[in-house]
Structure formats: C-alpha cells, structure tokens
C-alpha positions as CSV (number, residue, x, y, z in Angstrom):
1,X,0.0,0.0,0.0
2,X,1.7,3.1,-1.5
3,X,1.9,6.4,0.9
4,X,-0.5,7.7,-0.6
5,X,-3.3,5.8,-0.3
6,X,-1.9,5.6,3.4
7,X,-2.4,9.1,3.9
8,X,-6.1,9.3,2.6
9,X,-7.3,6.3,4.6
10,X,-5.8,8.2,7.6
11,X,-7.4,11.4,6.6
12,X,-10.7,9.3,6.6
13,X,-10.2,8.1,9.7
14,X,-9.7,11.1,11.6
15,X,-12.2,13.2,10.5
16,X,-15.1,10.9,8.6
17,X,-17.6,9.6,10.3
18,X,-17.2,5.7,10.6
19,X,-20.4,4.8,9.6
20,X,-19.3,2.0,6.4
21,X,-16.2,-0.4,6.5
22,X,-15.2,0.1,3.1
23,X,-12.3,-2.2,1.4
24,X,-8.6,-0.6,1.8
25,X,-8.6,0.6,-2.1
26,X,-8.7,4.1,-2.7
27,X,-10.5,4.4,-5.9
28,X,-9.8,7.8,-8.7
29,X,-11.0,6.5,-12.3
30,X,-13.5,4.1,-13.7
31,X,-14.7,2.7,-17.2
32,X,-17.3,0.6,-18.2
33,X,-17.0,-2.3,-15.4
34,X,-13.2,-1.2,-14.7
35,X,-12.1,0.8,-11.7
36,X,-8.6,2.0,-11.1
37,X,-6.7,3.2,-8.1
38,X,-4.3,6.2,-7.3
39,X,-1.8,3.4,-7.5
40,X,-3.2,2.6,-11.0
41,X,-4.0,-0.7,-10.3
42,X,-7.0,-2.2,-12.4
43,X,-10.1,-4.2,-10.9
44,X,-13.1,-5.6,-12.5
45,X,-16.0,-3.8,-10.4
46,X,-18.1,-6.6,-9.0
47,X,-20.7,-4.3,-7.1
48,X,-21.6,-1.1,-9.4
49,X,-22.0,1.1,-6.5
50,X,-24.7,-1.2,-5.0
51,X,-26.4,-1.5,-8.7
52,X,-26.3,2.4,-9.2
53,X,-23.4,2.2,-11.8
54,X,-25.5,-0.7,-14.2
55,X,-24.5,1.4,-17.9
56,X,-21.0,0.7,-16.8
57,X,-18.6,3.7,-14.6
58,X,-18.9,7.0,-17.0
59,X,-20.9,6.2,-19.5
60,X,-20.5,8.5,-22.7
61,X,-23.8,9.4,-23.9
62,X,-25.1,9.9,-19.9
63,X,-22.2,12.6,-19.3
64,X,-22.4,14.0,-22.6
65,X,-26.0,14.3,-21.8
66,X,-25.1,15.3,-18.1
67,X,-22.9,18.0,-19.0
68,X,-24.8,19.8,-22.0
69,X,-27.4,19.9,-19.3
70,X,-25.5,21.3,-16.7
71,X,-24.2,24.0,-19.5
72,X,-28.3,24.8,-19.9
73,X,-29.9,24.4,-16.3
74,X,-29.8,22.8,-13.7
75,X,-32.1,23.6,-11.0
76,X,-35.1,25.5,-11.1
77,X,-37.2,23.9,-7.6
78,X,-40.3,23.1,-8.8
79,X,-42.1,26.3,-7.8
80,X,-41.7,26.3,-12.0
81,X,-41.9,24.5,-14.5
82,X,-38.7,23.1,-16.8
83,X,-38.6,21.3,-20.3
84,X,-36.7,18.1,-19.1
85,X,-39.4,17.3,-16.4
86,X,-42.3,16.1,-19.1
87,X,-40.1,14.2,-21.0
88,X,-38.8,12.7,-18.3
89,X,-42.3,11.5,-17.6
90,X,-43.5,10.2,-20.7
91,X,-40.4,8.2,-21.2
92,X,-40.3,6.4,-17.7
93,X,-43.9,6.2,-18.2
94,X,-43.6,4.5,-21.4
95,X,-40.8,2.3,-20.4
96,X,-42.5,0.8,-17.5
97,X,-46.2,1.5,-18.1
98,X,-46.7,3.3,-14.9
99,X,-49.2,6.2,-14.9
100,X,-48.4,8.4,-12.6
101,X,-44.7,9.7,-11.6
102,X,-43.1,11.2,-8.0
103,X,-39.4,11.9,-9.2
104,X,-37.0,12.2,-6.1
105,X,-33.4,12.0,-5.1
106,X,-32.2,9.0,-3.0
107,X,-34.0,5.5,-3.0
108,X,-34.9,5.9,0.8
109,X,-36.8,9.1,-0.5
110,X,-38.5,7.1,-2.6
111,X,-39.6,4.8,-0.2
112,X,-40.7,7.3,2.8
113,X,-42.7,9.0,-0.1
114,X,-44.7,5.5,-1.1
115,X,-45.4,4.8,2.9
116,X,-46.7,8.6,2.9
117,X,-48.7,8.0,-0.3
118,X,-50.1,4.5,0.4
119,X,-51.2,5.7,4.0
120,X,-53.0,8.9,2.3
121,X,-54.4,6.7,0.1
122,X,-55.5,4.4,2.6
123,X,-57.8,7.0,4.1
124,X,-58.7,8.4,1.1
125,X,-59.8,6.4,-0.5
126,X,-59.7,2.7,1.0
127,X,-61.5,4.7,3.9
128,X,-59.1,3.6,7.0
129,X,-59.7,5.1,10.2
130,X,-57.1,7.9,10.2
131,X,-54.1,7.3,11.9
132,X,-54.8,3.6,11.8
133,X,-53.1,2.1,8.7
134,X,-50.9,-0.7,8.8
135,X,-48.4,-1.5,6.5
136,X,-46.4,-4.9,6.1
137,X,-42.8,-5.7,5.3
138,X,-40.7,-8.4,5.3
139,X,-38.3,-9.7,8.2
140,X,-34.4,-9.0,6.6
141,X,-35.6,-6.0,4.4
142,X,-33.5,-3.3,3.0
143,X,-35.5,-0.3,1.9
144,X,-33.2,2.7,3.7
145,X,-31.7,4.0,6.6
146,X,-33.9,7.1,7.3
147,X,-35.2,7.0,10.5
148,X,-39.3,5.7,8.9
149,X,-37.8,3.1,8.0
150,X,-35.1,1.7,10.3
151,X,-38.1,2.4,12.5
152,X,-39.0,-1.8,10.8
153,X,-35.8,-3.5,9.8
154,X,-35.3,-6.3,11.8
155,X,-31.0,-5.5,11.8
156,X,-30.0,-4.7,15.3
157,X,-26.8,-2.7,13.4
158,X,-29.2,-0.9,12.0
159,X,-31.7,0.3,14.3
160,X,-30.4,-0.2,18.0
161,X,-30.4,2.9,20.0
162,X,-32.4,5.0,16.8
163,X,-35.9,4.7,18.6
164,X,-38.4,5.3,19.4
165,X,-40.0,4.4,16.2
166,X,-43.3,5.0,14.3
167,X,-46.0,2.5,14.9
168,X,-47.9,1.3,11.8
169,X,-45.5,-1.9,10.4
170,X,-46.2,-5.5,10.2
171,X,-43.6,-7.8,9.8
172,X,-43.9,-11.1,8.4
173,X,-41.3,-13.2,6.9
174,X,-40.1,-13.2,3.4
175,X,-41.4,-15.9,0.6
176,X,-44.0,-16.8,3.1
177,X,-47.8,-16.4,1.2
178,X,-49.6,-18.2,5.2
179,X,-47.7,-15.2,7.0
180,X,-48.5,-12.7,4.7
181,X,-52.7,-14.4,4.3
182,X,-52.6,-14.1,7.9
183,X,-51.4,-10.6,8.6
184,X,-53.6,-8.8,6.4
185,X,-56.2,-7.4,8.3
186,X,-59.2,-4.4,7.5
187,X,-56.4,-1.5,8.1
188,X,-53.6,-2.8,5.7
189,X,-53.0,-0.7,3.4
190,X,-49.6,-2.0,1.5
191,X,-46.7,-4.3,1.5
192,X,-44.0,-3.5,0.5
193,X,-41.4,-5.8,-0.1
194,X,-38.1,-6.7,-2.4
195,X,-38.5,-8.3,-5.3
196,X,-35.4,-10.3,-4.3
197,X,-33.6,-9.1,-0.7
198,X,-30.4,-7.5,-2.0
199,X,-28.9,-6.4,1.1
200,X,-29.6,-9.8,3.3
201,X,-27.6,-11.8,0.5
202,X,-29.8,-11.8,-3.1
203,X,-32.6,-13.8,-1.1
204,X,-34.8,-15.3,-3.7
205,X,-38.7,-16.1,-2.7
206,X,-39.7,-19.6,-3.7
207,X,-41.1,-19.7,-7.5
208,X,-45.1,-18.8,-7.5
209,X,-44.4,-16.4,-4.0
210,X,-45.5,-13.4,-5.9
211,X,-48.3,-14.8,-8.3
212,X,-50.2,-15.8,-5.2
213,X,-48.5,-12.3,-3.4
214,X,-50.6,-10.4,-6.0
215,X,-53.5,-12.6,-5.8
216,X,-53.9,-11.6,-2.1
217,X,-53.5,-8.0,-2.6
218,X,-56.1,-7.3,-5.4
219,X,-58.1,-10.0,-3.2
220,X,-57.9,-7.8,0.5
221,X,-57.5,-4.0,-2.0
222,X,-54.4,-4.0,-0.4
223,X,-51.2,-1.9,-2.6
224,X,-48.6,-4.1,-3.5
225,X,-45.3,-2.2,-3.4
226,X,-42.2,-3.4,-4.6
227,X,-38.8,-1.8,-4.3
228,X,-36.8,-2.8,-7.5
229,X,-34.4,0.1,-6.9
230,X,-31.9,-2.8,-6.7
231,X,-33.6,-5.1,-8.7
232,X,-35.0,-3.4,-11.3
233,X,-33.4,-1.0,-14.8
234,X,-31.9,-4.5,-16.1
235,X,-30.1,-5.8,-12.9
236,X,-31.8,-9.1,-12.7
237,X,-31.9,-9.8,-16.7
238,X,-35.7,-7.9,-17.1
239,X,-36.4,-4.4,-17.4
240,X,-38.5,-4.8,-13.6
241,X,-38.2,-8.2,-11.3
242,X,-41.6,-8.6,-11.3
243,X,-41.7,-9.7,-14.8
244,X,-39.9,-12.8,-13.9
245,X,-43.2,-13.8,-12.0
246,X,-45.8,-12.1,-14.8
247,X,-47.2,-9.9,-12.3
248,X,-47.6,-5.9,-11.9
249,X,-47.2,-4.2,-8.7
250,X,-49.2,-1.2,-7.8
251,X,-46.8,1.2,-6.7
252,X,-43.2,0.5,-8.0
253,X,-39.3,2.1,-6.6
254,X,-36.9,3.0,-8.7
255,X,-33.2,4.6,-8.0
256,X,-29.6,4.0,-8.5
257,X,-29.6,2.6,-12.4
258,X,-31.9,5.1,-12.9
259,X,-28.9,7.9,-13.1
260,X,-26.3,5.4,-14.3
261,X,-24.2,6.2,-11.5
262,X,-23.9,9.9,-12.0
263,X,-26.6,11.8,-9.7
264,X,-29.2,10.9,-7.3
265,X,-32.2,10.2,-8.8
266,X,-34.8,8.0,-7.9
267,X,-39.2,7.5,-9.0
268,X,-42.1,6.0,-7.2
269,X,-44.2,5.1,-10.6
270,X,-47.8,3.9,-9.3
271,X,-51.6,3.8,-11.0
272,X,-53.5,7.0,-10.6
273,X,-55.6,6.4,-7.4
274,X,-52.2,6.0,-5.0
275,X,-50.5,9.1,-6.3
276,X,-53.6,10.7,-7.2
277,X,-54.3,11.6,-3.7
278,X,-51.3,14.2,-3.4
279,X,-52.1,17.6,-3.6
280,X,-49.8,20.8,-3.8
281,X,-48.2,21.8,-0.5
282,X,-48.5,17.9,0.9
283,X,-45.2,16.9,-0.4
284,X,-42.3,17.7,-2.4
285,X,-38.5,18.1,-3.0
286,X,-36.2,21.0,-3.9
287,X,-33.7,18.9,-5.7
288,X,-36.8,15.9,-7.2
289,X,-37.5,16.2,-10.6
290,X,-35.0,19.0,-11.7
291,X,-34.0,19.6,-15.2
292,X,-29.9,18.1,-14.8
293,X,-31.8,14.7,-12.7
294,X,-34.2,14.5,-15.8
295,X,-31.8,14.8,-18.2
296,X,-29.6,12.3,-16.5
297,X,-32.0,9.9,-16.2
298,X,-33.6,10.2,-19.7
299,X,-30.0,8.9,-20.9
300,X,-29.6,6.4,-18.7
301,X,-32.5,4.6,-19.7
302,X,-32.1,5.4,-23.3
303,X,-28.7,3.6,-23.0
304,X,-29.9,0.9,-21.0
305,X,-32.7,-0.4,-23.7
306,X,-30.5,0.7,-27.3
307,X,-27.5,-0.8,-25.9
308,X,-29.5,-4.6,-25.1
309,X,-28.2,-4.5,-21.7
310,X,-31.0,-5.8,-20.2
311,X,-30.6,-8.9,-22.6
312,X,-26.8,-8.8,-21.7
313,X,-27.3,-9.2,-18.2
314,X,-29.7,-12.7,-18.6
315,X,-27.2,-14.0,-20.7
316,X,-24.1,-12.9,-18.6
317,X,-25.7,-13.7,-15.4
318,X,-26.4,-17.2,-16.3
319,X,-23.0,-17.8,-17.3
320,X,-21.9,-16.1,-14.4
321,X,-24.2,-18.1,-12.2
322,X,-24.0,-21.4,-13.4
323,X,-19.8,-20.6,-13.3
324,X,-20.1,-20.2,-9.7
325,X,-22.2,-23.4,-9.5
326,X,-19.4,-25.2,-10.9
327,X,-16.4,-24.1,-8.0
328,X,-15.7,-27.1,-6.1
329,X,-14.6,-25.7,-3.0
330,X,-15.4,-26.9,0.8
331,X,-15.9,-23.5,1.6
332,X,-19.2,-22.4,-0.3
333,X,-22.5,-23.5,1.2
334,X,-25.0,-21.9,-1.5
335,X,-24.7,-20.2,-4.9
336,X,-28.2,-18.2,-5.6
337,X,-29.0,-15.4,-8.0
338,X,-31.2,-13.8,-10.9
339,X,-29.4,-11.8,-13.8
340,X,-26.4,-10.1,-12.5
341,X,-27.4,-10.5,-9.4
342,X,-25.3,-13.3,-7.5
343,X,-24.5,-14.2,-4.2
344,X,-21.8,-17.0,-3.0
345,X,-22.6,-17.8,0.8
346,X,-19.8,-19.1,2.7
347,X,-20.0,-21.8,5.4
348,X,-19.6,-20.2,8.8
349,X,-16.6,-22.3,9.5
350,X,-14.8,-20.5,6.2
351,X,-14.4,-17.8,8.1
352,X,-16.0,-13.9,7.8
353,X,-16.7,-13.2,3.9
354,X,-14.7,-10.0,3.7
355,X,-11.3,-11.8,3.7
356,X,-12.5,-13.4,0.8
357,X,-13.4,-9.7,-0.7
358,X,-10.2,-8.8,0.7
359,X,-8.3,-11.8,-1.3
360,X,-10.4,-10.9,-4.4
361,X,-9.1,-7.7,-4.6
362,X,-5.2,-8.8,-4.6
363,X,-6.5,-10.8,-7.6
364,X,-8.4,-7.6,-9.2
365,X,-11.4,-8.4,-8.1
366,X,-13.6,-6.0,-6.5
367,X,-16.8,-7.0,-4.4
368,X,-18.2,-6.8,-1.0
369,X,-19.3,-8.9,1.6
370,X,-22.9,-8.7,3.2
371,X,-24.3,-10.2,6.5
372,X,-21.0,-11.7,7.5
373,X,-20.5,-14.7,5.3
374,X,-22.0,-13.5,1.9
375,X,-19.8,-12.2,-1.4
376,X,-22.2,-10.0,-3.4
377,X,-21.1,-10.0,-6.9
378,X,-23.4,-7.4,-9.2
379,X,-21.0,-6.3,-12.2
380,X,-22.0,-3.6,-14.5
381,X,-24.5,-5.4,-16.7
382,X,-22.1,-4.1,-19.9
383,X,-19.8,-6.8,-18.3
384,X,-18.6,-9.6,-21.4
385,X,-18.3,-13.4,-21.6
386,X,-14.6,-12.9,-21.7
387,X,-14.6,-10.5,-18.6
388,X,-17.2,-12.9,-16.9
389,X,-14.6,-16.0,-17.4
390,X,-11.5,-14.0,-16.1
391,X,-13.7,-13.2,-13.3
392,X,-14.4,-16.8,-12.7
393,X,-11.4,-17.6,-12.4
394,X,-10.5,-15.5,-9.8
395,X,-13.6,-16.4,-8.1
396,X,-12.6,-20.2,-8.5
397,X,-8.7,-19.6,-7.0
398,X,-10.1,-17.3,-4.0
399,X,-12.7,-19.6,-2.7
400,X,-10.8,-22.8,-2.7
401,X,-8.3,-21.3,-0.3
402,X,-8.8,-21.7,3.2
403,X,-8.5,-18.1,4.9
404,X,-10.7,-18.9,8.2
C-alpha cells in the first residue's frame, strides 16, 4: 500500500464519520466495469455502487447528456416549470407503463414518499380510520436507513439505540404467502417488499411467491409495493423483477440505475388512485424532478434499452451463475441469483466473507461482503463473456483457499 493511499485512509479516519467499513482501495478512475486506483492498479467492479453504476462507470452518452445539461440548467425547484421534467415523464412512463410519476433524489426518499402516499391513500380512498393504517414488510428487508424506515428493519446494526420508532408496520417473513394471508387485516393498506432481498444476500422467494402475493393484494385492495431500486433497470436480466413472476405491482421504486451512476435520482411510478391523492403543498423536494436529474435519467435509460443491456445481463448472469455453480470448493454452502445479481454464501466455519473480498481484490477483483459470510457480486451489466470467465477464475482460485 503506496503512501499515498496511506495518507487518505488516515485522513478518513480522523475526520469521517465511521459509519461504512469500506475495502482498503482508494479508488480515482472508472470505465465501463473497470475501476482503477491512485496506484493505478486495475479491478473488474463486482458491485456497481450497490447496482447504481448498471450502464457501466462514466458512460459517454449519460455525461455527454449530463454536461450539456449542466451547461443549460440545472435547478429550477419546482415552484416552476422546466422542459426536461415532461419528458422525463412520458419516457419512464412508457418504459415501465406506470401512470403516474413522484421523481426524487435517493431510494430511501423514494420509499418514505410511497409509505406517505399509500397511507393517504389508505384513508382516502380505502376509507381507513385515520391514523390507523398498517403496512407490512418483510423480516431481513433493505428499503433505507432514514429514521421511517429503520423504525422496521429487523438488523439490530441498524436500528439499535435510533428509537423510538413509528407505529404502523407489520412484519412477516419473506417468501411466506400463510404469514402474509394471515397478517392482512381491515387497516392494511400495503406491502412493500423486495423483489429479491439485495442487502440480506440476493434472497430469492420460492417460485409462484408473488403470483399468489398479487392474488392476495387485489383479493384484500391492499397496494402491492415493490422496491426494485436494486432489482429493477436490467439488474436481474428484465427491465423490472416482477416480470420474472408475470405480475404488476401497484406502486413501483426506482433509484440508482436510474442515473447510471452519475446523480441521485430516484421514481415512485404507481396507478392514478395511489399518487392521485397528493395535492400541492402535501409533499415535495427541492432537488426531485430537476432539469440536470431529468436529463440524467432520460439517458440512462435510453442507454440501457438501445444498448441490449437488459438482454446482456440474462445471458451474462447465467454464465456467471452457473460458473459459480461449478467451484468445487469446501468453503461455499450456496450459490443463488437472478441476472447479475449473485450471491456466494460461505459456510460459517470458512471464516467472515470479507477476507475473501479482501483476497479478491489482490487478484483484481472488486466485491463486498454482506451479513458476514456473503460475497455480493453485481458487475455492471455491460460486463462480457470474456470479462465474466477472467472473473471466474479469480472467483474459483479465492474460494478454494482456506482463509478462516
């Protein structure tokens, strides 16, 4: 480890807040699924920023698009109007086939604004007694860290000594249709849940989970909400995870791919009678919807469906999946994952999963452990056959080594 990076580590240390336990590399370029550090070593980019960086690190036509934008306008607030806002509209709107469109910032934003909306909704319309909606998630869920919704994760790291918290959650466990039957009761107004649980180790339900998930919530007029701002924009080899299971949700959260990797921007996309219910003054953002975010965004998608990366990612993923499949090595207890979006889960007795991600980078390899003894691996999904083999192979030489 050059000086260098010493000195910025150290720099870190002493005056950042230690609130992640990032990898010792100090990254300063990237292209397409390669990163590079001040040192000017080259690693293949097994997590994209958590999905966000899906087109690949600085894509060509988004910054081209970024910075004529940021030439024009960027900000306006929208106490007015701007010209990339519509636009931005009709062309999620087509892509997805939502309705109606809340463009925000972060994904967290996106979720706090769907709890907001389905509980207005909820009295609204569904006629809840107010102040008595309920709301059920999953046990293991990932949907944010703003205080709403640490309020129901079930991670102690994540929201021991925070409370108190807002009533109004359900919690049920994940890929269970009885728990879900069961917990649905005359106040339930949503559940929202992942697609597949990114964050507790690319947790896939059992097959027919959300067929008979749907079933339930048109059954009980209850909004399903998914939050596909992991999952969806490509990541799992379809445009949205849903369409693995042939459903549609009701209200639908989108982030990260949606910029690319290049500025916050994330969408709740619902029917008209969720959304519908917001009226001027009852919500908003300074920063949601603004011309450089639209502009952004517009590309990124653009890119995502004339480039066939969507198509790439299916085919890559299943090579990359059914490459992992094939390790023989006494240290991996399950191989799981959808697209380009893989999980290896180690055995306990292997030892914590970061000194495998800390191996994996001395063989150019980057990717991050998750819950202790899970390696995330979600490449750009512009990632080759070629790139995916090299990859294996690192994968293959890591794993087999014994660094409990």
């Amino acid at each position: 480890m050059s000086s260098s990076v010493i000195d910025f580590l150290a720099t870190e240390a002493r005056l950042g807040t230690k609130n992640y336990e990032p990898i010792g590399v100090v990254l300063s370029r990237g292209e397409g699924v390669w990163v590079w550090d001040t040192d000017g070593n080259r690693y293949l980019d097994c997590l994209s920023a958590y999905s966000a960086v899906s087109q690949g690190h600085c894509h060509p036509k988004i910054l081209a698009a970024m910075v004529e934008q940021a030439h024009r306008l960027t900000l306006t607030s929208r106490a007015f109007h701007n010209d990339q806002l519509a636009p931005f509209y009709e062309e999620i709107a087509a892509l997805t086939g939502s309705h109606k469109v809340l463009p925000m910032n972060s994904g967290a934003e996106a979720v706090e604004s769907a709890i907001k909306s389905v509980r207005k909704w909820g009295y609204e319309v569904k006629g809840v007694p107010d102040g008595q909606a309920e709301i059920i998630v999953c046990a293991n869920n990932f949907h944010g860290r703003t205080l709403g919704i640490v309020g129901f994760s079930t991670d102690p790291e994540t929201r021991t000594h925070f409370g108190p918290f807002a009533p109004g959650f359900k919690i049920i466990p994940f890929g269970d249709v009885a728990a879900l039957e069961e917990a649905i009761a005359p106040n339930t107004v949503a559940f929202l849940v992942e697609p597949i649980q990114g964050e507790a180790g690319v947790i896939i339900p059992p097959s027919g989970y959300f067929p008979k998930v749907r079933e339930l919530c048109t059954a009980n007029n209850v909004m399903l909400v998914l939050d596909e701002i992991q999952t969806g924009l490509g990541r799992t080899g379809k445009l949205l995870a849903e369409q693995h299971e042939g459903i549609e949700a009701d209200v639908t959260l989108l982030g990260k791919a949606l910029s690319g990797g290049f500025y916050p921007v994330s969408a709740v996309l619902s029917n008209n009678e969720v959304l519908g219910t917001l009226r001027p003054g009852q919500h908003g953002s300074t920063f949601g919807g603004n011309p450089l975010a639209c502009a952004v965004a517009r590309a990124a998608m653009r890119v995502l469906v004339e480039e066939g990366m969507i198509e790439n990612a299916a085919r890559q993923g299943a090579r990359f999946l059914e490459g992992l499949k094939d390790i023989r090595a006494n240290t991996i207890r399950e191989v799981r994952g959808r697209g380009l979006m893989l999980a290896v889960e180690l055995h306990p007795e292997a030892g914590r999963a970061r000194r495998y991600c800390e191996a994996l980078q001395g063989k150019g390899i980057l990717a991050k452990d998750t819950h202790e003894h899970t390696i995330r691996i979600a490449p750009p999904l512009v990632i080759t056959s070629d790139q995916v083999d090299w990859a294996l192979e690192q994968f293959a030489t890591t794993l087999t080594q014994d660094l409990s």
